[in-house]
C-alpha positions in Angstrom: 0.0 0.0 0.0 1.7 3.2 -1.4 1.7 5.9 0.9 1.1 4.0 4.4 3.6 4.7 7.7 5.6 1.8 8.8 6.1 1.8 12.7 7.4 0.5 15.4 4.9 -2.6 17.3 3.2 -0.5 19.9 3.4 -1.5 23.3 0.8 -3.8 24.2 -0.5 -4.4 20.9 -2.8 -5.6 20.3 -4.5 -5.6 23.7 -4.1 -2.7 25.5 -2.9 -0.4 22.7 -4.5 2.5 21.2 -3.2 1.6 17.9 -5.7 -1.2 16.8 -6.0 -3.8 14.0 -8.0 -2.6 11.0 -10.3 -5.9 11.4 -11.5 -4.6 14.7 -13.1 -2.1 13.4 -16.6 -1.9 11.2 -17.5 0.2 7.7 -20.1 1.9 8.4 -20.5 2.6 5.1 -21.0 -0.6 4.2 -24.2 -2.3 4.2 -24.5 -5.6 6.4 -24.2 -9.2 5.2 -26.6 -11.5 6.7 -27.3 -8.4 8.7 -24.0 -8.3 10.5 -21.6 -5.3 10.4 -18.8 -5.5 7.5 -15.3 -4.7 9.0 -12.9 -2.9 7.4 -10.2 -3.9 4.6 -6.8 -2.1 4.3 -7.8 -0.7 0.7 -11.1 0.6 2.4 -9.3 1.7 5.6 -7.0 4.1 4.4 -9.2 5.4 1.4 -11.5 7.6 4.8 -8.9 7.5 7.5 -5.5 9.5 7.5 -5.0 7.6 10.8 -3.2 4.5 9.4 0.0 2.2 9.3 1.9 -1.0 9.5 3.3 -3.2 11.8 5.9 -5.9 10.6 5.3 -9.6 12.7 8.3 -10.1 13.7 7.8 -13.8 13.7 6.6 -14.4 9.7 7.2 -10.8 8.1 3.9 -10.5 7.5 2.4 -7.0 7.8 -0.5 -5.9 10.2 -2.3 -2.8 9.1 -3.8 -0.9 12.1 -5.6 2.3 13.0 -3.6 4.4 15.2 -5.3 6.6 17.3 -6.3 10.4 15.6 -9.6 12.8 16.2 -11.7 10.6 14.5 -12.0 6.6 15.4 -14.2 4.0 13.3 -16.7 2.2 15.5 -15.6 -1.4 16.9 -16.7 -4.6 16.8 -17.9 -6.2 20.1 -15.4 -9.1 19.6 -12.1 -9.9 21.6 -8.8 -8.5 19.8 -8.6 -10.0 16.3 -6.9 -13.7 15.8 -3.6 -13.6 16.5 -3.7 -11.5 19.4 0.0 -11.0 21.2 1.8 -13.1 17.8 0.4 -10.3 15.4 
């Protein structure tokens, strides 16, 4: 993703951070399937929020995109923190 700010794991991510993964959160643009809420993709994510970035796992490389904390904050999902929890 062009244009997205690579950073540092936060401390306690991802369960007691500000900074949360993208999945946590809901579109609420997006209408519901099977009437549940639709979370958020990356592409989606950063199209409405300036309040983005990545993580790198430092166990498979793989990148976790998360919403850092800003004025504005898309609503959550009711769910624990998304799969993956301390390994992500």
């Amino acid at each position: 993703m062009p244009g997205v700010r690579v950073i540092e794991r936060p401390d306690g991510f991802a369960w007691s951070s500000h900074e949360q993964p993208i999945q946590n959160f809901i579109d609420p643009k997006a209408e519901p399937v099977e009437g549940q809420p639709v979370r958020f993709t990356p592409v989606a994510h950063g199209a409405v929020c300036p309040h983005h970035a990545v993580i790198v796992d430092s166990y498979n490389a793989e990148p976790t995109r998360l919403h850092r904390p800003g004025r504005s904050r898309p609503p959550t999902l009711p769910t624990e923190p998304a799969a993956g929890g301390r390994g992500r």
